[in-house]
C-alpha positions in Angstrom: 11.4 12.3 25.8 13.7 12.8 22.9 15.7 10.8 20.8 19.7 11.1 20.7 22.5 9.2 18.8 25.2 6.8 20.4 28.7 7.1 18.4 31.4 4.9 18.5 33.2 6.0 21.5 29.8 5.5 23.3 29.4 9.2 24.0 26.4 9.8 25.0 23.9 13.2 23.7 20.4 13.6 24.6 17.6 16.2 24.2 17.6 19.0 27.1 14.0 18.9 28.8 13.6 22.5 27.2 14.3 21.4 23.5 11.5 19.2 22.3 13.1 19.0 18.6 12.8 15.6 16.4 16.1 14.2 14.8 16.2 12.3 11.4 18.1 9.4 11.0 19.5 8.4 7.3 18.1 4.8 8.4 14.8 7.1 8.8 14.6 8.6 5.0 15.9 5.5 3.9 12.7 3.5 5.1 10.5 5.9 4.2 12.2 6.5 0.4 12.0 3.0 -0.1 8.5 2.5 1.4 7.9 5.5 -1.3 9.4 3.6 -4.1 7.6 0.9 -3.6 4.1 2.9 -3.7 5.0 4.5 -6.6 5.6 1.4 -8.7 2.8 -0.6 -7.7 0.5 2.5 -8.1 1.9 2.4 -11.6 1.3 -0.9 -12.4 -2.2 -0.5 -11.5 -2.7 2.4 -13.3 -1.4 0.6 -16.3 -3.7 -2.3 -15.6 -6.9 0.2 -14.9 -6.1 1.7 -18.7 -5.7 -1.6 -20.4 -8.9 -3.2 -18.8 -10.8 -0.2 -19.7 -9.1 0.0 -23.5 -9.9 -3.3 -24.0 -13.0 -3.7 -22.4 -14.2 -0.5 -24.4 -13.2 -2.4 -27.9 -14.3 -5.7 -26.8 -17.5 -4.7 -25.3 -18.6 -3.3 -28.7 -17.6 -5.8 -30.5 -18.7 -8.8 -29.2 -22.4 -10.2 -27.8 -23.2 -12.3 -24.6 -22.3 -13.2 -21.6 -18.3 -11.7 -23.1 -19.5 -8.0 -23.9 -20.9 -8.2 -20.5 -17.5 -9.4 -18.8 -15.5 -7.1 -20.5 -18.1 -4.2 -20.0 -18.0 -4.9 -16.1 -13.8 -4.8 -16.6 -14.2 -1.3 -18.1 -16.6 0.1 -15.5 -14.6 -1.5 -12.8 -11.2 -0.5 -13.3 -12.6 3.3 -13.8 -12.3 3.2 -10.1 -9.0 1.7 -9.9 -7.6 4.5 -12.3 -8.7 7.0 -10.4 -7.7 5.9 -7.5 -4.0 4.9 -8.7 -4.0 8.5 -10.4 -4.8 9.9 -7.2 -2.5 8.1 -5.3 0.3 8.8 -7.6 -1.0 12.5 -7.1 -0.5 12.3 -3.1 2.7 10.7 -3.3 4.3 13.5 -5.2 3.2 16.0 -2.8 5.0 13.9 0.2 7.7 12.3 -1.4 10.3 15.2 -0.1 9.4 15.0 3.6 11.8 13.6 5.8 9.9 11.1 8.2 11.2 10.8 12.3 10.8 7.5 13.7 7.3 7.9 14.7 6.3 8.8 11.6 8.0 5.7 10.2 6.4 3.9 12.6 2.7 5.1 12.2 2.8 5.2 8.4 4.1 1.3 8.2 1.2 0.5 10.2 -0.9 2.4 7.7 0.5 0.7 4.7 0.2 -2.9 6.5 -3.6 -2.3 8.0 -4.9 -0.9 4.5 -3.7 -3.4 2.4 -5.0 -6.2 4.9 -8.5 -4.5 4.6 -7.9 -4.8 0.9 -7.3 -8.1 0.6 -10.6 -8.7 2.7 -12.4 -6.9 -0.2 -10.4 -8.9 -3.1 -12.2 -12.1 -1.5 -15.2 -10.1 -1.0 -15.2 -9.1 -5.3 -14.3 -13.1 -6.2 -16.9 -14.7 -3.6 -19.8 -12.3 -5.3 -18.4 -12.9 -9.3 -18.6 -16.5 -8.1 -22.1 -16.2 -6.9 -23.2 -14.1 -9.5 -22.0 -16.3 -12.5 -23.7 -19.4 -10.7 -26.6 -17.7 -10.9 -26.1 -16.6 -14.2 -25.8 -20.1 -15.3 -28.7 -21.3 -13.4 -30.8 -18.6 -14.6 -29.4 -18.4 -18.3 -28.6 -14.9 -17.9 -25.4 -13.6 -20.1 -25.3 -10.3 -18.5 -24.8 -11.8 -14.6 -22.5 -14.5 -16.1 -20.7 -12.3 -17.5 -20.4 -9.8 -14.3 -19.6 -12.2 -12.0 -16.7 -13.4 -14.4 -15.0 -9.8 -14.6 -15.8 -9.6 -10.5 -13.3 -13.2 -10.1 -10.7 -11.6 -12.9 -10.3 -8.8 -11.1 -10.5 -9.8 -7.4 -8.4 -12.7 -8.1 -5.6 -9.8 -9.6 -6.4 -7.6 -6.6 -5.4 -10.3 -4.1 -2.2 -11.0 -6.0 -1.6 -7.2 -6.3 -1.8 -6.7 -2.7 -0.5 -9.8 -0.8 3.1 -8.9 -2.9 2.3 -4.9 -1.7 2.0 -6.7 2.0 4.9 -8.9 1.9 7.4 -5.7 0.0 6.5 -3.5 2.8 6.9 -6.2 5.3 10.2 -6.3 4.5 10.8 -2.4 4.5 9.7 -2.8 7.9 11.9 -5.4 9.2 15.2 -2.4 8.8 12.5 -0.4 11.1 12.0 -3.0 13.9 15.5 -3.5 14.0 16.1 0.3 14.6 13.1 0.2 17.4 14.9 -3.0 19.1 18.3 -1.4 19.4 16.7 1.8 21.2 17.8 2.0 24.8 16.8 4.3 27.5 19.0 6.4 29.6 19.0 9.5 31.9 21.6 12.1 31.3 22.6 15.4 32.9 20.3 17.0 30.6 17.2 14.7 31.1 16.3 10.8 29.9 16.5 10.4 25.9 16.6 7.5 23.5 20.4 6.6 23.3 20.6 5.4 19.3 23.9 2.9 18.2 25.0 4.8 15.1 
């Protein structure tokens, strides 16, 4: 089954059986540019965020005692993750960036986008439920360090879940140009075999 384009005068062009190639649709880059866009910004910003909680954290760790060094120790240790995964991201994204996406490729790399950040914002409530934990029983127990831990784990989940529920709404609406595309599809059989027929 291929996928063909409908122009105005309703003529009609589909892919012969023999010919199994994959058209690209401006509509298609333009999903996938802006779906690109929007990865390389927020990527950014937490790669900006990662630096300045480990910056800070470094200074304020050193410089200050209790259950505070201990929070802003955790917020170094913990966003040493972050950076490297926001560098690596970055990293990834530059190497795809160029590729021109088909519709199934559009299709299966919003579904990516949506399911991961979904699963992260299951771990973002996972990070504040322990911090909240951990800095009860810090209290209970008088312990600065745990206190202190479980405050940086509430900081930074509570951030996390922001982050990413503004990631899942953003690419949310990308998608809504992409299920408009997928509900104006229409198939029909040609002398040259059945295709997608496409409204330009």
């Amino acid at each position: 089954m291929g996928i063909s384009g409908q122009a105005q005068d309703n003529k009609v062009d589909s892919l012969p059986k023999n010919n199994p190639q994959v058209y690209n649709f401006n509509v298609m880059d333009s999903v996938a540019n802006r779906r690109n866009q929007l990865n390389q910004t927020n990527l950014s910003v937490l790669l900006a965020w990662s630096a300045a909680n480990i910056v800070q954290g470094s200074i304020s760790a050193g410089n200050l005692t209790g259950s505070k060094q201990h929070f802003h120790r955790m917020n170094a240790y913990f966003n040493t993750v972050n950076l490297a995964i926001a560098g690596y991201g970055l990293y990834r994204l530059q190497q795809t960036k160029k590729l021109h996406y088909t519709l199934a490729d559009n299709v299966k790399a919003q579904q990516k986008i949506s399911s991961l950040l979904l699963l992260n914002t299951g771990l973002d409530v996972a990070y504040m439920t322990t911090g909240m934990y951990l800095q009860e029983k810090g209290n209970t127990q008088s312990n600065d360090q745990t206190k202190g831990y479980g405050s940086s784990l509430i900081l930074q989940g509570a951030f996390l879940l922001v982050f990413d529920l503004i990631q899942y709404v953003q690419h949310q609406q990308n998608g809504k140009l992409l299920n408009q595309y997928l509900g104006n599809l229409q198939l029909t059989t040609t002398q040259n075999g059945v295709g997608l027929v496409v409204p330009l």
